[in-house]
N, C-alpha and C positions, 0 to 999 in steps of 0.2 A: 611269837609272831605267826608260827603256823598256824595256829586257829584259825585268827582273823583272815587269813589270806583262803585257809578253805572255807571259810563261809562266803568271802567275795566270789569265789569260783563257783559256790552252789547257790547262790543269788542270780550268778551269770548264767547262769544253767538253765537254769526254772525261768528267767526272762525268755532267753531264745526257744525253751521248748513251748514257751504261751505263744510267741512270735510262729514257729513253725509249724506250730497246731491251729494257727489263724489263718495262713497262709497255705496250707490244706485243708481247711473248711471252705475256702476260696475255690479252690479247684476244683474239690468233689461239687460243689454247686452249679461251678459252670458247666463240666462236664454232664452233671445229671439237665442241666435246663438245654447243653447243646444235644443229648442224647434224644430227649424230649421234642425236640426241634426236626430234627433228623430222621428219628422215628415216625415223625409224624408226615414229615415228606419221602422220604424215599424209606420205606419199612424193610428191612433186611436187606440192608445196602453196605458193601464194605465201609462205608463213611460212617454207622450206626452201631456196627460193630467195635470198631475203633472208638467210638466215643464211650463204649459200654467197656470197653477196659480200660479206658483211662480214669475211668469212675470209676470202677471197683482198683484200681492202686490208689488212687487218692483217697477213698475210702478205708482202706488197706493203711494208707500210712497214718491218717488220720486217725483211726482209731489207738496204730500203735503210739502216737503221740501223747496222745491224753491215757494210753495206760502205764507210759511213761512217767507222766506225772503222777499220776496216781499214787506210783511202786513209790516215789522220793520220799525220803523219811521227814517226820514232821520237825521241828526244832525241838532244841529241850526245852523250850516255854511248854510246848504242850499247842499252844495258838502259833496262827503265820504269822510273820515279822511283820511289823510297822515299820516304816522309812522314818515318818515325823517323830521327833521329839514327844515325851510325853511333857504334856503340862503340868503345871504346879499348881497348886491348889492353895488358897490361900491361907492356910491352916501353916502349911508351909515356909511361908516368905518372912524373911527377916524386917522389922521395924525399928526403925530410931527410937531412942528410949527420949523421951519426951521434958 
């Protein structure tokens, strides 16, 4: 049973690191188009500052997210998992004998 339960655990893994690598790609965006915004109205204003570090952490984690992924070992297929079922092929399928 331990297998199975550690491959659900590294399924769960690789879900929320895609989730939390989406959701810093969110941030460093805004943060780059409010920096963008900021800069462009008040240029070297503590409000432009703060937005140019919150983009570089969001950058920051963002980056380390996907090198996160990266580092995760591949399966022993060699390819990533498929969820679906494979199909059968009709070479395959049993027939009533006639």
């Amino acid at each position: 049973m331990a297998p199975k339960t550690e491959r659900i655990q590294f399924l769960r893994a690789v879900r929320q690191l895609h989730r939390v690598r989406s959701f810093y790609a969110g941030g460093a965006l805004l943060w780059a188009a409010s920096l963008a915004w900021t800069g462009w109205q008040a240029p070297g204003s503590r409000q432009m500052w703060v937005c140019a570090l919150l983009l570089a952490v969001f950058t920051g984690l963002l980056v380390t997210a996907g090198w996160s992924l990266r580092r995760l070992p591949v399966p022993a297929t060699g390819r990533p998992a498929h969820h679906a079922a494979p199909r059968r092929t009709t070479a395959n399928t049993r027939h009533a004998p006639a």
